[in-house]
C-alpha positions in Angstrom: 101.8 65.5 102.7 103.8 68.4 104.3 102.2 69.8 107.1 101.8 73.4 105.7 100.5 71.7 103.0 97.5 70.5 105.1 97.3 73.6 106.4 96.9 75.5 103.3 94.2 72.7 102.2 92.2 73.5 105.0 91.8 76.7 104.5 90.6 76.2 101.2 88.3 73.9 102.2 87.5 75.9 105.2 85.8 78.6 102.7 88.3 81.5 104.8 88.0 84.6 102.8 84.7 83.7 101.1 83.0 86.4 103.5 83.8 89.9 103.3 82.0 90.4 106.9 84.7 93.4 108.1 82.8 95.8 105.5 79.7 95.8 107.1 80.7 97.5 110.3 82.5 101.0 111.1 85.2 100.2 111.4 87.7 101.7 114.4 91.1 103.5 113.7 94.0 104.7 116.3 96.4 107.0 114.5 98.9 108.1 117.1 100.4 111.3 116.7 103.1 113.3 118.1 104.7 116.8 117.0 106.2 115.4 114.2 105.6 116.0 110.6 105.2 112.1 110.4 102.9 111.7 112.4 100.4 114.4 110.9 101.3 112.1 107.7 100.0 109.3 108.8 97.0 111.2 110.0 95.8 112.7 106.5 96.9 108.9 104.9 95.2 107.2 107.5 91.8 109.2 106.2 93.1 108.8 102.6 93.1 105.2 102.5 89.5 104.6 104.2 88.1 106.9 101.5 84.7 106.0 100.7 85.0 103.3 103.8 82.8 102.9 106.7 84.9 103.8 109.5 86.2 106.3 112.5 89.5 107.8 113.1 91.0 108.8 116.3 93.8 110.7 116.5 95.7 109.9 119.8 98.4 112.3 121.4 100.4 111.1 124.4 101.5 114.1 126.6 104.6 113.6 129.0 103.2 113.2 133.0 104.5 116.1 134.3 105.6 114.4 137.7 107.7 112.2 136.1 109.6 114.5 134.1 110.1 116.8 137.3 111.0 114.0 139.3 113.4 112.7 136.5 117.2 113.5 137.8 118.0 114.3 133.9 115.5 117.1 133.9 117.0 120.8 134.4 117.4 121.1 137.9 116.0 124.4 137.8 113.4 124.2 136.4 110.3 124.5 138.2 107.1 122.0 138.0 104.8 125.0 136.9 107.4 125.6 134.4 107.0 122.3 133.0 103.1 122.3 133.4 102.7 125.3 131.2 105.1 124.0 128.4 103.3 120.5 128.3 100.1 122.2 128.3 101.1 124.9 125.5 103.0 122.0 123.4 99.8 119.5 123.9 97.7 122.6 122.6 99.9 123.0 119.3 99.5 119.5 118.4 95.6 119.1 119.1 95.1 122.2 116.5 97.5 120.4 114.1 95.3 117.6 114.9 91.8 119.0 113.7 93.8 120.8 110.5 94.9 117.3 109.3 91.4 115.5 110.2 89.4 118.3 107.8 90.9 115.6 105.5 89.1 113.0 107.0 85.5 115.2 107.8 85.8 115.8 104.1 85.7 112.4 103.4 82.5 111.7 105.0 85.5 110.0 108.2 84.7 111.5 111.8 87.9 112.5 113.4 88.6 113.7 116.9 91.8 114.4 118.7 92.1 112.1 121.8 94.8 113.0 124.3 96.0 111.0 127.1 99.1 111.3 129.8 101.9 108.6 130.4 104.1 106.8 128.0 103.0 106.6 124.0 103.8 103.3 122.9 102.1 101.7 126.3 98.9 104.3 126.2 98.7 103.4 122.1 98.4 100.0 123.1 96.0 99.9 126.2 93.9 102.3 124.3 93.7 100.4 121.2 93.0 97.0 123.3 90.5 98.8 125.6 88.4 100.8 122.9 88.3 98.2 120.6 90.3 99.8 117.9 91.0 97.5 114.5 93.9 99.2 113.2 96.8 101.3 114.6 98.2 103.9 111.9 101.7 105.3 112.9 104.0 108.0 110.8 107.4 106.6 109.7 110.2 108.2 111.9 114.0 109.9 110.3 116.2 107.0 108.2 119.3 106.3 107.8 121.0 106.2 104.6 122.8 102.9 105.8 119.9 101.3 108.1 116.9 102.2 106.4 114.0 103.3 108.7 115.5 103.9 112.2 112.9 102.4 114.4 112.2 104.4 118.1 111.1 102.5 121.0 107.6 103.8 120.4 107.4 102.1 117.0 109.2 99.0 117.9 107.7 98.4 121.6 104.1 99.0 119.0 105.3 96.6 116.6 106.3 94.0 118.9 103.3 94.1 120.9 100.0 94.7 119.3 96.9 92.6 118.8 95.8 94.9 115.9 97.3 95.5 112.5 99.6 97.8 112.5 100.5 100.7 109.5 103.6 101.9 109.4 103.4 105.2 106.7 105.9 107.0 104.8 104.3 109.5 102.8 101.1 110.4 101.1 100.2 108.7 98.2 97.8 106.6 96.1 97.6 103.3 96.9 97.0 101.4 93.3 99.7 98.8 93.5 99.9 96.4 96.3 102.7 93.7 97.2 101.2 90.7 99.6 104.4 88.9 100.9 102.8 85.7 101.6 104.2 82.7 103.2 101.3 80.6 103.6 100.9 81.2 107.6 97.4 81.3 109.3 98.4 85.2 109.8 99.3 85.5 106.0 96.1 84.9 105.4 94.6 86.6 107.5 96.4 89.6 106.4 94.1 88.9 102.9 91.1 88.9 104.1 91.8 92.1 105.8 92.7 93.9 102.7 89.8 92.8 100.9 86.8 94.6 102.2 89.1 97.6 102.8 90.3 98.2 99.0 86.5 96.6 98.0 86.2 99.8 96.0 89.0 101.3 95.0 90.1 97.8 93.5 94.0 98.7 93.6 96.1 95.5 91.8 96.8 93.3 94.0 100.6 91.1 93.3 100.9 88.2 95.9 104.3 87.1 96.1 105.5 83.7 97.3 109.1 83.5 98.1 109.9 79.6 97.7 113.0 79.3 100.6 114.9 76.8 99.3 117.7 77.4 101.8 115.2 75.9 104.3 113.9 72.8 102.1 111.2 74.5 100.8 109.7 72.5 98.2 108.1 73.6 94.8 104.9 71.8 95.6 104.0 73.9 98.8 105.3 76.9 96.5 102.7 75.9 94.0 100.2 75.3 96.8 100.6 79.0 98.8 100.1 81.1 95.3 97.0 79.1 94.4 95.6 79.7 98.1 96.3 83.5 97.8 94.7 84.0 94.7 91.8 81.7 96.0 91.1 83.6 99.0 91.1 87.4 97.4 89.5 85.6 93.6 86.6 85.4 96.3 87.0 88.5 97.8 86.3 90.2 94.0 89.9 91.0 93.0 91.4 89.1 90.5 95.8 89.3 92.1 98.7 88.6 89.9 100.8 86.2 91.2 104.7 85.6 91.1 107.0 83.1 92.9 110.8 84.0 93.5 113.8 81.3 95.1 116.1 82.8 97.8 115.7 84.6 101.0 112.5 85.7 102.2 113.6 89.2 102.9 115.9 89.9 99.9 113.6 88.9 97.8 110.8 91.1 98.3 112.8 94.2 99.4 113.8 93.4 96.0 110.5 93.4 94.6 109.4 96.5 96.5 112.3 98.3 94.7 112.1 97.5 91.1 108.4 97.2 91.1 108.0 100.4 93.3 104.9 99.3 94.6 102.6 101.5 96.8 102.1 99.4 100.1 103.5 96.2 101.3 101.7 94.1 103.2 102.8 90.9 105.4 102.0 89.1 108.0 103.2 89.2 111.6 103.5 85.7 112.3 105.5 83.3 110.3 105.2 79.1 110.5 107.7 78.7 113.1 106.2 81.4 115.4 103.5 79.2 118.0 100.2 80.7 118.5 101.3 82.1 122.0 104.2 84.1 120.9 102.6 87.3 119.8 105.9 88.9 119.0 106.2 90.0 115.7 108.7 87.8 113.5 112.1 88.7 112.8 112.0 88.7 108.7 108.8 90.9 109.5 110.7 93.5 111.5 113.4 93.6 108.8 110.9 94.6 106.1 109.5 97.2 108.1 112.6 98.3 108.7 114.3 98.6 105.5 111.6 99.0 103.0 110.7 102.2 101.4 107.3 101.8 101.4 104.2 101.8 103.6 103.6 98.7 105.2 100.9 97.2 107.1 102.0 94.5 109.3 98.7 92.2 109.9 97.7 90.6 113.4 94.5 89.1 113.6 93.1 91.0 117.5 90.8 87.9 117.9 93.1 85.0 117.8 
């Protein structure tokens, strides 16, 4: 029997997804935010999504060290270090009220909210923060695109992506989430990425469409096709969802950018990880970075924080 095959008999027989355990805690969210539009986005989605969930949302904004940007030789020469101090402290200001504007979203929904502001560099504060605190997801807002490139991804977002122990959300714009696409490979993290989604949609019950790209370009054969859609629809059957499933031939990425597009589905969701990435290397996979890349849609990009 193929290996993967083993694998995905284990975790049938392993009973993984049978226990929707994440639901009976709060659960913790870091959103981070910036000046940006996006980011106050991702904010009022963030307490959108967890509507009529158990769970707290903090809103985390990164202000520049002050020292650093005097003593930076790019920095107007002229410009003095009270100068800066003020402006830091008078833009920090700004985005803490825009902060507590979108998270009457949130309060509304029952969510407590809370600006959290911290000095250094964003994507390394996210991170410590969200390791530190104990935070189970980290919601970011979508930066510009490119017509040519698709979502143009900043170091915060990438050095995020590459990096985290938590899920990661990656939002585009406000909207209802009642279709879902699960790009699912088979992977220990693929599945993991299921049982996340579970207890958080428990309620709203969106449909769920798990789709198994069968990559025959790599000597995928039919069998462990078969064997990854009936896992999937398994694991969430028991979670109290009852997924459509459909399997495609061709490349991973094509195929469900393709999907994403004619099916114009709500929120993708993948998993970091694929077969080929050891246990070790926490870096997020290539065909995982594409989608988030290119994809027009919200995606959440699953790590599990405890493995």
């Amino acid at each position: 029997m193929h290996p993967y095959m083993l694998h995905l008999a284990a975790l049938r027989m392993s009973g993984k997804g049978s226990q929707p355990g994440r639901s009976c805690k709060m659960m913790k969210i870091l959103v981070g935010v910036d000046k940006s539009e996006e980011s106050q986005i991702a904010l009022r989605y963030s307490c959108h999504l967890l509507e009529h969930f158990d769970a707290k949302v903090d809103a985390l904004y990164v202000q520049p060290d002050v020292v650093k940007m005097v003593a930076d030789s790019t920095y107007a020469p002229f410009t003095t270090k009270d100068d800066v101090e003020r402006k830091v402290r008078a833009e920090a200001e700004h985005v803490a009220e825009e902060i507590i504007e979108s998270c009457e979203v949130c309060v509304g929904g029952k969510i407590p909210c809370q600006p959290v502001i911290a000095v250094g560099e964003p994507a390394e504060e996210i991170l410590r923060m969200a390791d530190e605190e104990g935070y189970e997801l980290i919601v970011l807002g979508a930066q510009e695109r490119s017509s040519l490139r698709g979502l143009l991804l900043g170091a915060v977002h990438a050095k995020i992506l590459h990096y985290a122990r938590q899920p990661v959300l990656i939002v585009r714009n406000l909207r209802d989430i009642s279709r879902i696409l699960v790009a699912y490979r088979g992977s220990e993290c693929d599945q993991g990425a299921l049982e996340f989604i579970g207890p958080l949609f428990s309620r709203k019950k969106p449909e769920v469409t798990i789709l198994h790209v069968q990559e025959t370009g790599l000597g995928e054969s039919e069998e462990f096709a078969q064997a990854c859609v009936m896992t999937g629809r398994e694991t969430l059957s028991a979670l109290g969802f009852e997924p459509i499933t459909k399997m495609a031939q061709g490349d991973f990425v094509e195929e469900i950018l393709k999907a994403v597009a004619v099916e114009r589905y709500d929120l993708l969701v993948l998993g970091a990880y694929g077969h080929k990435r050891p246990k070790y290397l926490k870096m997020i996979s290539d065909e995982a970075l594409n989608l988030v890349r290119l994809t027009t849609r919200p995606v959440l990009v699953y790590r599990d924080i405890n493995s």
